[in-house]
Structures are given as C-alpha cells and as structure tokens.
GUKOLMAR-76693 format. One record per residue (C-alpha): residue number from 0; residue in three letters; x, y, z. Coordinates in Angstrom, 1 decimal, padded with zeros to 4 digits. Each point is the difference from the previous one (the first is absolute). Example, Ala and Ser with C-alpha at 12.3 -4.5 7.8 and 13.67 -1.06 7.14 Angstrom:
! GUKOLMAR-76693
<drenkol pos="0" code="ALA" X="012.3" Y="-004.5" Z="007.8"/>
<drenkol pos="1" code="SER" X="001.4" Y="003.4" Z="-000.7"/>
This chain:
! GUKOLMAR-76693
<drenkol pos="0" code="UNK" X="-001.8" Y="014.7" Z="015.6"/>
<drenkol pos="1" code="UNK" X="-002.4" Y="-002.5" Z="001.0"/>
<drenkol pos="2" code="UNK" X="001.3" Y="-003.7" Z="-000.5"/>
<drenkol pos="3" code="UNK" X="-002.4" Y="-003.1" Z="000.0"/>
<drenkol pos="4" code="UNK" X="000.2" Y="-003.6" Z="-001.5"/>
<drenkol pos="5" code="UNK" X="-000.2" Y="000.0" Z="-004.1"/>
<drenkol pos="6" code="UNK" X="000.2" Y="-003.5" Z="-000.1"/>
<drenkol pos="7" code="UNK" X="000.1" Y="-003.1" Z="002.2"/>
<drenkol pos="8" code="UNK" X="000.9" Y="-003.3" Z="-000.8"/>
<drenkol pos="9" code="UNK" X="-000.8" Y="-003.0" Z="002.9"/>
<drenkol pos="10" code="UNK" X="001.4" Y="-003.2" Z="-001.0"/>
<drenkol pos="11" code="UNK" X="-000.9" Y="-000.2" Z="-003.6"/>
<drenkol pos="12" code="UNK" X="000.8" Y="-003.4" Z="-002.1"/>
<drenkol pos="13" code="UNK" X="-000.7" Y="-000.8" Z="-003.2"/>
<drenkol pos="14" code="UNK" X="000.7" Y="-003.0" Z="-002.2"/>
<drenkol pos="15" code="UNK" X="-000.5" Y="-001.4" Z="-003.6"/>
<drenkol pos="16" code="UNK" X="-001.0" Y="-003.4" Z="-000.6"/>
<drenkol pos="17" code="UNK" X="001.9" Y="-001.1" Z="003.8"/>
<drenkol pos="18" code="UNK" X="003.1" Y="002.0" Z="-000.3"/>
<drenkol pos="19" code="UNK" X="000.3" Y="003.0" Z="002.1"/>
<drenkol pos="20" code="UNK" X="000.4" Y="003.6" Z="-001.4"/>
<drenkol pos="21" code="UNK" X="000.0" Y="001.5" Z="002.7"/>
<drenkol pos="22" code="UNK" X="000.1" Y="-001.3" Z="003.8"/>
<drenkol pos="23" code="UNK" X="-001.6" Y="001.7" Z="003.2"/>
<drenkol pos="24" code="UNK" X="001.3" Y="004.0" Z="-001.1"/>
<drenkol pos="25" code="UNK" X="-000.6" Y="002.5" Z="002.5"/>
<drenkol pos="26" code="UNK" X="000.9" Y="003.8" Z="-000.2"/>
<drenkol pos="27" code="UNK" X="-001.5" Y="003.2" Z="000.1"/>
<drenkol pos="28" code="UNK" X="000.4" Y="003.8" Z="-002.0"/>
<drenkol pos="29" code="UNK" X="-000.9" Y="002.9" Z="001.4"/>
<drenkol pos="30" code="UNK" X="-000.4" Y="003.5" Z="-001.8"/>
<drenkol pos="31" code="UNK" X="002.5" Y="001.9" Z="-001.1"/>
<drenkol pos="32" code="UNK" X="002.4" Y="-003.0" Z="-000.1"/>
<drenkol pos="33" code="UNK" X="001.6" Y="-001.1" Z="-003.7"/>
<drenkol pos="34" code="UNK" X="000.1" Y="-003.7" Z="000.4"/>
<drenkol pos="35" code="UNK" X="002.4" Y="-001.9" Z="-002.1"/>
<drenkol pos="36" code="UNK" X="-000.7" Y="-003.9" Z="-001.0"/>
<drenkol pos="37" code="UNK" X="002.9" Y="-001.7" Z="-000.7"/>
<drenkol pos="38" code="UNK" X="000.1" Y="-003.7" Z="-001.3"/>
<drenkol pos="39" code="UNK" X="001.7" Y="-002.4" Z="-002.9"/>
<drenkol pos="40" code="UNK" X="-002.5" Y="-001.6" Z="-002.8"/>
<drenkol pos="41" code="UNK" X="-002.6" Y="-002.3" Z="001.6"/>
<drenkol pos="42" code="UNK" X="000.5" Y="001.8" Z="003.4"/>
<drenkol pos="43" code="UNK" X="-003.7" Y="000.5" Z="000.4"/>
<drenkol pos="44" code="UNK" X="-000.2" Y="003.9" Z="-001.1"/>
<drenkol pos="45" code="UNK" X="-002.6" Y="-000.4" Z="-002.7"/>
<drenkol pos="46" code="UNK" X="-002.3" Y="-002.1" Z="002.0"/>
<drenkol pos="47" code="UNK" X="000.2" Y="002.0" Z="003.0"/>
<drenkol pos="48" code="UNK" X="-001.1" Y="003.5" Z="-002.9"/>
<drenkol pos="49" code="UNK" X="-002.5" Y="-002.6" Z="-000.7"/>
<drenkol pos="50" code="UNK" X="-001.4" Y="-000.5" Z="003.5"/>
<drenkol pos="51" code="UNK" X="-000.1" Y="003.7" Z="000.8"/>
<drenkol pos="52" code="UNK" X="-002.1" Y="000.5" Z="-003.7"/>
<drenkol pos="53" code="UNK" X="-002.0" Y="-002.3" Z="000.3"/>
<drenkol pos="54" code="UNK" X="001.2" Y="-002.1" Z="-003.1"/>
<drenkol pos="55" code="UNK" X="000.2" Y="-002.8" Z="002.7"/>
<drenkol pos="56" code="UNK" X="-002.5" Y="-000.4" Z="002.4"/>
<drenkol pos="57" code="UNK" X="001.6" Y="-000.2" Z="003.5"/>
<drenkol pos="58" code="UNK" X="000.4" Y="-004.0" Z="001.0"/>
<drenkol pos="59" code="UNK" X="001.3" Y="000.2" Z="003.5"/>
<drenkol pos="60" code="UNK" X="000.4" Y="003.3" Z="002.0"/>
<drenkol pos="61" code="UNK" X="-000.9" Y="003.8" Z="-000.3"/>
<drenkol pos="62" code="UNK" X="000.8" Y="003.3" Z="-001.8"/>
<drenkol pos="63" code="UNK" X="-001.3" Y="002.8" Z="001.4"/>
<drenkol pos="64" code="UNK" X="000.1" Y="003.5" Z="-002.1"/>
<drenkol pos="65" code="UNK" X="-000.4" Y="003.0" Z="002.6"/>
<drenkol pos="66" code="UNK" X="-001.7" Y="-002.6" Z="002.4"/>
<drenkol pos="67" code="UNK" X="-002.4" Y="-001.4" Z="-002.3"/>
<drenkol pos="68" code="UNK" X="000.3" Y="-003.7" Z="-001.1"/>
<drenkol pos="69" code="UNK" X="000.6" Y="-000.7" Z="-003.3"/>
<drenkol pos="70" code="UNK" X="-002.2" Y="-002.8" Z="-000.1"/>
<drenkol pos="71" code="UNK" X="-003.3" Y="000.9" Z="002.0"/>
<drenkol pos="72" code="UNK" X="-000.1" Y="003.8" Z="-000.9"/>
<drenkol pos="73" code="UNK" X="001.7" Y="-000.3" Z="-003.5"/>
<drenkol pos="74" code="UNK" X="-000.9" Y="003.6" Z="-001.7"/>
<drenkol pos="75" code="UNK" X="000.9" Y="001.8" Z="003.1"/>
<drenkol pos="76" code="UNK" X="003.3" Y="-002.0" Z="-000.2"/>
<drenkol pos="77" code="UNK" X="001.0" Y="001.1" Z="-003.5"/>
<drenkol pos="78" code="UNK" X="-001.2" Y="003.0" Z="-000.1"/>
<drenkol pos="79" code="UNK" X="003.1" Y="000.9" Z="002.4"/>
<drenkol pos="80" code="UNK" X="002.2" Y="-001.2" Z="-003.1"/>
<drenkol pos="81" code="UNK" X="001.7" Y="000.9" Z="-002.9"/>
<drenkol pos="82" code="UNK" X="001.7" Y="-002.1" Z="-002.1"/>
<drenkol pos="83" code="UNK" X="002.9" Y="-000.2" Z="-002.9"/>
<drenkol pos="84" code="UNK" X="000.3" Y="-003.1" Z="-001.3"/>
<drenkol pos="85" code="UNK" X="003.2" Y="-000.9" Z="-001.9"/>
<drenkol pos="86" code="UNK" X="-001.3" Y="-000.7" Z="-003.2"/>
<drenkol pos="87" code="UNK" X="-001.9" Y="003.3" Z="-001.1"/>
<drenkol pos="88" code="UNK" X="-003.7" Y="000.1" Z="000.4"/>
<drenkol pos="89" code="UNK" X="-000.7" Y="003.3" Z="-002.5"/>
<drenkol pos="90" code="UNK" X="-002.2" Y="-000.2" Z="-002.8"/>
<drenkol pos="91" code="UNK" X="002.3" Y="001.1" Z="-002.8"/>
<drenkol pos="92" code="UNK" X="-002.4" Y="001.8" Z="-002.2"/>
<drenkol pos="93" code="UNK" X="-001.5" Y="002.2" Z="002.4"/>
<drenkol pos="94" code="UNK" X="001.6" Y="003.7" Z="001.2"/>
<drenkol pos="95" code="UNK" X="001.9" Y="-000.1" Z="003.4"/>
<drenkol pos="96" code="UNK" X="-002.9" Y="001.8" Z="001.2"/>
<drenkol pos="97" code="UNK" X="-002.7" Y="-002.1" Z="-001.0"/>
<drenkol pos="98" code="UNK" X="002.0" Y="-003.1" Z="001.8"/>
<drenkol pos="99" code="UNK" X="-000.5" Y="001.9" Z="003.1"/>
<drenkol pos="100" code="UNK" X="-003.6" Y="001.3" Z="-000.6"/>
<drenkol pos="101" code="UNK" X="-001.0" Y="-003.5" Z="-000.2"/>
<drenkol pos="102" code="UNK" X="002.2" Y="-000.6" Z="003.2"/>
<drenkol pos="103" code="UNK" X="-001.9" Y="002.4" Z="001.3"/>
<drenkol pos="104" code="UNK" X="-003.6" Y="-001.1" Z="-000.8"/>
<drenkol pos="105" code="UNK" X="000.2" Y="-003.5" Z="001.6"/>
<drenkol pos="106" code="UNK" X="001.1" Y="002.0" Z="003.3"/>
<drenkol pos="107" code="UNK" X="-003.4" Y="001.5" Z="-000.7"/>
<drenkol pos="108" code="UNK" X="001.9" Y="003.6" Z="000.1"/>
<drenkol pos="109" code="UNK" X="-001.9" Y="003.0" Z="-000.9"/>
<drenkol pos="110" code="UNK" X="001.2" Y="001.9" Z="-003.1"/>
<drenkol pos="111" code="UNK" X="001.0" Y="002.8" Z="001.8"/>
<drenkol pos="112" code="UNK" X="002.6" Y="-002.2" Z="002.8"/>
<drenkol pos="113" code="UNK" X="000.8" Y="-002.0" Z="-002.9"/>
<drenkol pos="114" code="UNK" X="001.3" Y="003.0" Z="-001.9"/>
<drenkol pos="115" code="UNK" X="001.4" Y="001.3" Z="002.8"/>
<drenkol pos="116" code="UNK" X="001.5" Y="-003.2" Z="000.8"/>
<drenkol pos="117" code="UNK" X="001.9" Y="-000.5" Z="-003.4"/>
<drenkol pos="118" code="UNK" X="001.3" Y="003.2" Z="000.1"/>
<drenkol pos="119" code="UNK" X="001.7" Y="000.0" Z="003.1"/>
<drenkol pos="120" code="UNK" X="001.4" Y="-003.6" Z="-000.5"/>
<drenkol pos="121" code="UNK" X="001.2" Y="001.1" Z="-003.5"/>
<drenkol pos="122" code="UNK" X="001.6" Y="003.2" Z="001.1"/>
<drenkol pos="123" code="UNK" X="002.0" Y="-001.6" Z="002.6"/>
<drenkol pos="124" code="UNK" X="001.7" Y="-002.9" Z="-002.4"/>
<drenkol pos="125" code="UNK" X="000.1" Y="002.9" Z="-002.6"/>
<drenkol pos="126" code="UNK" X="-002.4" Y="-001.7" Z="-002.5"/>
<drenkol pos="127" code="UNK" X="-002.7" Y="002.6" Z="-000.2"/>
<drenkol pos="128" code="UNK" X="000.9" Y="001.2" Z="-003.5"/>
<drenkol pos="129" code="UNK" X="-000.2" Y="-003.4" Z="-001.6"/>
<drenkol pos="130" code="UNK" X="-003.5" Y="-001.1" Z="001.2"/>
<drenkol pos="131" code="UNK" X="-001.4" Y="000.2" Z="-003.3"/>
<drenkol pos="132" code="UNK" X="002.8" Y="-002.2" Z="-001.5"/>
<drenkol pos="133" code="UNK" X="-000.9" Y="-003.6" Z="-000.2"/>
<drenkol pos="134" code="UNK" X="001.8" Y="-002.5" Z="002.3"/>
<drenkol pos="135" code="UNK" X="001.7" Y="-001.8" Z="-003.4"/>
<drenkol pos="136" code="UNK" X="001.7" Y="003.3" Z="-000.7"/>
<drenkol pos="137" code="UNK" X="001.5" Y="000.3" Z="003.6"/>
<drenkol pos="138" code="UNK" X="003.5" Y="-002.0" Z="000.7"/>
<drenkol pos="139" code="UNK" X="000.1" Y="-002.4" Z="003.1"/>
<drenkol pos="140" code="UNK" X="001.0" Y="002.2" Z="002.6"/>
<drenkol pos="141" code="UNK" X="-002.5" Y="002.4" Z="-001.0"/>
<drenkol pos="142" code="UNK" X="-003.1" Y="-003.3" Z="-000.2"/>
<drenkol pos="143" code="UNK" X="001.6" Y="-000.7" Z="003.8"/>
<drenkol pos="144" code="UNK" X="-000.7" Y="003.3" Z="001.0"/>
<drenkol pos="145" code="UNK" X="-003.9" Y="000.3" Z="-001.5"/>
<drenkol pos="146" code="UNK" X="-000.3" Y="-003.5" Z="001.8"/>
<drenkol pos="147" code="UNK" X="001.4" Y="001.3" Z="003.8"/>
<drenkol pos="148" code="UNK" X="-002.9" Y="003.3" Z="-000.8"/>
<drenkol pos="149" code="UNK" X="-002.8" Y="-002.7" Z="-001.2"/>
<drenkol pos="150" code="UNK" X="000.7" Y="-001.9" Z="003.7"/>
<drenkol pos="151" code="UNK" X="-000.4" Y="003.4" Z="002.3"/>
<drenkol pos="152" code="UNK" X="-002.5" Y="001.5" Z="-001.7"/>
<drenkol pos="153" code="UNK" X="-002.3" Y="-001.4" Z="002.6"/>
<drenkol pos="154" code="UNK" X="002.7" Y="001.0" Z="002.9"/>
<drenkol pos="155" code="UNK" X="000.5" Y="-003.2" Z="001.4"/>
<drenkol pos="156" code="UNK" X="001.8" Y="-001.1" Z="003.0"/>
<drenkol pos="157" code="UNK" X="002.6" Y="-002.8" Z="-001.4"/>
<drenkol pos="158" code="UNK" X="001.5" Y="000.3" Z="-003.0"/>
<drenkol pos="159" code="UNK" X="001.0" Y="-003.5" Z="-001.4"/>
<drenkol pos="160" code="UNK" X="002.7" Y="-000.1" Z="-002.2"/>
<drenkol pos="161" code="UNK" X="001.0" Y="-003.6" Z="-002.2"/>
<drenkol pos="162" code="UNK" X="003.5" Y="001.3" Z="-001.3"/>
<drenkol pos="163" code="UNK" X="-000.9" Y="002.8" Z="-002.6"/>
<drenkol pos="164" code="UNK" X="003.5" Y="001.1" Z="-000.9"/>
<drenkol pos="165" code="UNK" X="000.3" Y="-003.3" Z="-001.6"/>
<drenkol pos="166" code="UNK" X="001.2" Y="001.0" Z="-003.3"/>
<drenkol pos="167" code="UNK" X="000.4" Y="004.0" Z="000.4"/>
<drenkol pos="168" code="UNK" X="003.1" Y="001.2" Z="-000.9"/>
<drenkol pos="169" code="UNK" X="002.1" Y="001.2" Z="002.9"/>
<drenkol pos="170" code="UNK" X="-001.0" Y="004.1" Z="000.1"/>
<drenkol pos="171" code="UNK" X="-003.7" Y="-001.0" Z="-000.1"/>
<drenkol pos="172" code="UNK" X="000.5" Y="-002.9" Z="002.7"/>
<drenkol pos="173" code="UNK" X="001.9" Y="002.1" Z="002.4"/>
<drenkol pos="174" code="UNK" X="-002.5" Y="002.9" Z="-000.9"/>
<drenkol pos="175" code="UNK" X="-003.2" Y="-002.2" Z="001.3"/>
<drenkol pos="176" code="UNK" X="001.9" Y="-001.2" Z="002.5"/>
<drenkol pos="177" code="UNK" X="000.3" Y="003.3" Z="001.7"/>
<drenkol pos="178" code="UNK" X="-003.2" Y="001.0" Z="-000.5"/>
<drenkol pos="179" code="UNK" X="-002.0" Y="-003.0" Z="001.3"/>
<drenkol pos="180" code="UNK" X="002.7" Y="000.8" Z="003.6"/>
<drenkol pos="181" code="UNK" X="-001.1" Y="003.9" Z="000.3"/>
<drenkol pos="182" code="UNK" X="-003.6" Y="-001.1" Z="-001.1"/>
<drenkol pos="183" code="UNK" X="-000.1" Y="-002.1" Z="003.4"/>
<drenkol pos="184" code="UNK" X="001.3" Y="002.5" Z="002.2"/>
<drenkol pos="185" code="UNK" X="-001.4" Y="002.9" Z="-001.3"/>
<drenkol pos="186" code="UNK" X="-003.8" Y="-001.6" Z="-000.4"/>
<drenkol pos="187" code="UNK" X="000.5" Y="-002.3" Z="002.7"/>
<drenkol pos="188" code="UNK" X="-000.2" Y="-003.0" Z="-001.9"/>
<drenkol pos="189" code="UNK" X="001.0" Y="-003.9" Z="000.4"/>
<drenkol pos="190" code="UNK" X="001.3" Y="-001.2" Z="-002.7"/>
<drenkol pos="191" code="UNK" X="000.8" Y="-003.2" Z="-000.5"/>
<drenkol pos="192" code="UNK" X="002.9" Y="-000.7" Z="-003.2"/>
<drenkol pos="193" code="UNK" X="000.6" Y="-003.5" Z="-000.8"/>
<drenkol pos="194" code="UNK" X="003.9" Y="000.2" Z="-002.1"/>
<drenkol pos="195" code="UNK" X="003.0" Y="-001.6" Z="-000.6"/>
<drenkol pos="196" code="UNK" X="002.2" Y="003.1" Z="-000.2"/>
<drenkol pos="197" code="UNK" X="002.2" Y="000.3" Z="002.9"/>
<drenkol pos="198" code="UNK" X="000.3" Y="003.7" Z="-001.1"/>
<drenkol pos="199" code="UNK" X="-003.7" Y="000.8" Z="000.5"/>
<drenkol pos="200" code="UNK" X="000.5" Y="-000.8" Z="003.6"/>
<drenkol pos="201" code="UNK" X="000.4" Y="003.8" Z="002.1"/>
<drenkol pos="202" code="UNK" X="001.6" Y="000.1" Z="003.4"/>
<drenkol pos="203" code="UNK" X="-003.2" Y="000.8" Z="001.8"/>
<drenkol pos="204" code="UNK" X="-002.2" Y="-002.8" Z="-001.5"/>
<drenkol pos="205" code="UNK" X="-001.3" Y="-002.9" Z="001.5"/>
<drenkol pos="206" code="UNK" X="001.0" Y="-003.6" Z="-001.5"/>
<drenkol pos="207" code="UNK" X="-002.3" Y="-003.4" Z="-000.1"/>
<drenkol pos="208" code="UNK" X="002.4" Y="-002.9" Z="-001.3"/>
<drenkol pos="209" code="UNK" X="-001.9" Y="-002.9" Z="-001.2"/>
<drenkol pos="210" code="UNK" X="001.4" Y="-003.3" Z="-000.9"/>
<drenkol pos="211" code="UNK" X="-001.7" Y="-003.3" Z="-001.1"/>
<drenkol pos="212" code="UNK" X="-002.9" Y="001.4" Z="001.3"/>
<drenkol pos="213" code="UNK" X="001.2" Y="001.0" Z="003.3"/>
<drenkol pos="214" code="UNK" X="001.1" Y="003.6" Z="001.6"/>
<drenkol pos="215" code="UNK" X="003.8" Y="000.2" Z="000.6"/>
<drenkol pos="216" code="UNK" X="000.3" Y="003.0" Z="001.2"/>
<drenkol pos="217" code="UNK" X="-002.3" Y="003.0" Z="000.6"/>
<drenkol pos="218" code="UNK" X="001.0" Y="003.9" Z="001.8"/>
<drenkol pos="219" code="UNK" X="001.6" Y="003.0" Z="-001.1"/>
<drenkol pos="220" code="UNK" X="002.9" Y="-000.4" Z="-002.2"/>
<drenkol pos="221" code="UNK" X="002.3" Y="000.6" Z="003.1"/>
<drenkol pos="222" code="UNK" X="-001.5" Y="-002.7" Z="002.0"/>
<drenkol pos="223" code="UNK" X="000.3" Y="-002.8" Z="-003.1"/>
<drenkol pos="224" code="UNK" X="003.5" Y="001.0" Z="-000.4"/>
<drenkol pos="225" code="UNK" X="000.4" Y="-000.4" Z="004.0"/>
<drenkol pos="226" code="UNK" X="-001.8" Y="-003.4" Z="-000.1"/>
<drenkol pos="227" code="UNK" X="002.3" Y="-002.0" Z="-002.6"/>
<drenkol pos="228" code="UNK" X="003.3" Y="002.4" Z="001.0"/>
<drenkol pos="229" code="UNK" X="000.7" Y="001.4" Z="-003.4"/>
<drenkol pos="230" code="UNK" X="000.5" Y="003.5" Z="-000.9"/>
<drenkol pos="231" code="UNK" X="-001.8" Y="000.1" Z="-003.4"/>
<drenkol pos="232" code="UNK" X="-003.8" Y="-001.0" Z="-001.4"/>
<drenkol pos="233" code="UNK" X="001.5" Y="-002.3" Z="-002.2"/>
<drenkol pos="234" code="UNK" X="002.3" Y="-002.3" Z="002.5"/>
<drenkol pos="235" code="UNK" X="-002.9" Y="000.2" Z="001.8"/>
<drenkol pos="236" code="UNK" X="-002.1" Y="-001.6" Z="-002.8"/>
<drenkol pos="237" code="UNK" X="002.3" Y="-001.9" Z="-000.9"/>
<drenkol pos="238" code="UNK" X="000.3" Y="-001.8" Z="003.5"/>
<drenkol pos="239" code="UNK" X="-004.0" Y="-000.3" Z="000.4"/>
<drenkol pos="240" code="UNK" X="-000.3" Y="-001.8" Z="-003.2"/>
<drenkol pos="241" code="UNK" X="002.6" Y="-002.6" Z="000.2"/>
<drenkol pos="242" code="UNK" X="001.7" Y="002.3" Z="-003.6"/>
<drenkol pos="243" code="UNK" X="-003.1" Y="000.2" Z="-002.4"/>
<drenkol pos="244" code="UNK" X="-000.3" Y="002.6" Z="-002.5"/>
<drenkol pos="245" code="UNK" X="-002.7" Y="002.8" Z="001.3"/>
C-alpha cells in the first residue's frame, strides 16, 4: 500500500480582530491514517476546517493537499477533498440521488462514472434502495450517511470530517464511526475527524490535541498516552487541557 502526505500543515496562524485562533500549527497526515482532532470550545478546530476549505483564506503559513498549495494552485488543492460539515448541507426536497448527481456534475463527472460512482458509494453504506427517497424523509444517521457518499464521489485523498455524529443516536454514531475507520484502510484514505467523543477514538488512530490555538500533543494514541504518563485518552485530555470539556 503506497503511503504519501494527504495533508501538510507548516506553521499556520490565524487570528480575528488581534486575538489568535490559532498559533504556528504544524503536522502532517498521510494515507491510510484516521486522524482524530481533539479540542474544548474555542480550541481552534473550526477555523483550522476553515483554513483547509478555503472559508478562510490562509494569513500566515501553508496547507498543502497531496503537495499542492492551497493557496497558489487552489482547484488542484480541493479537488483532493471531501468534506462533511456538521450542520447538514442537503437540499431537503431533492431524492438522495439527485443530491449526489449534482455532486457529481460540479466534479464535471461523466454520466456514466457518476452512476457508477453513486452506486458503489450507496452499496457500501447500504443506501442504494432509498436513492429515490427525498433527504426530508431520511432520519439523521441515514442524511450522515448520503453526506460521507456526496464527499467521495469524486474519490478524494482527505476526507475532512467537522464532528458529524453530533446529534445521532448512539447505534447510528457508532455505525459511521466504523465505517469512516475501514473506509481509510480499506481505500487508503486520510481522514481527518474533528470530535469530542472520547469513544470515537480507536487504538490505531493518530491524535492532534489543540488548545487555545496551540497543538498539545500529536502521535499515535500510544505515544500521547506515553507523553503525559496516563493510561487512558481521557486523563490524557484532561492533563493537555488544564480540565476543559472536549
């Protein structure tokens, strides 16, 4: 399995109206690794999604998505990316299929690969026999699912994730949770999860721990446990962030 760079960050800062969001970050994901960001309210999560979107324009250092800058070759960039956003991006009164035709068209897919493409990404989250029902119809877990299809219908090589099980009840949480964790080893993927649930975290995942803008801790899951001498994700967390709530 071949492993590159998904995504770098170089000392990237950010700040609104003089206060700092976020202060010199540096850390990079390669393929295939399930990345987990950890951080309380105001950490500096949303900004840094915002960075790697393009919401924000960059201020002071660089992203780079599968070696290209984010700044000075922007549609290379993001067409590496898929996104899910936590607050759901469907268009409620259109089919689950026709969300992710029109997906589909601005990648400028052919009919054919887009079919093809919808299928397969159906199939696999076991949604193919409700793409004619329209997204109002569908309960959350089943929206989150239509969402993580829309984002690889273009098979990109990051997957960004801004906390979608907020909200699911605990079957459809752990069920995503799963799938998103075989869906980067089995496709090779990086995947990038930005939550607050200890319990999302698996034992072979990386961890980034931001704080007031800053990283606390990044590695394996070992490695951050070895760092601040505690035995469990949530000491750990608890030690890196001076006791705020995740």
């Amino acid at each position: 399995m071949n492993t590159q760079t998904a995504l770098a960050i170089e000392a990237l800062s950010f700040s609104y109206s003089g206060k700092k969001a976020l202060d010199q970050i540096s850390f990079e994901i390669n393929s295939g690794e399930c990345t987990i960001l950890l951080g309380p309210n105001g950490a500096g999560k949303s900004t840094l999604f915002s960075l790697i979107t393009r919401l924000y324009d960059t201020h002071a250092g660089r992203i780079e998505l599968c070696g290209f800058d984010i700044q000075k070759d922007t549609r290379h960039a993001l067409a590496k990316l898929g996104v899910v956003f936590q607050q759901t991006t469907l268009d409620m009164d259109l089919s689950v299929e026709q969300n992710l035709r029109y997906h589909t068209a601005l990648h400028g897919l052919s009919k054919k690969v887009a079919q093809q493409r919808i299928q397969q990404e159906l199939e696999r989250l076991n949604m193919y026999d409700r793409r004619f029902e329209k997204i109002r119809q569908l309960n959350g877990g089943h929206r989150r699912r239509v969402e993580i299809a829309r984002a690889l219908l273009h098979k990109p090589a990051l997957l960004l994730l801004d906390e979608p099980t907020v909200g699911l009840d605990v079957p459809s949480r752990l069920a995503i949770v799963e799938y998103v964790h075989q869906l980067a080893k089995e496709e090779n993927l990086a995947v990038l999860w930005a939550s607050h649930l200890i319990d999302e975290i698996y034992p072979d995942d990386h961890l980034i721990v931001l704080h007031k803008g800053q990283i606390k801790a990044k590695g394996t899951v070992d490695a951050v446990l070895e760092s601040t001498q505690t035995t469990a994700i949530k000491d750990a967390f608890y030690n890196l962030t001076q006791g705020e709530q995740a």
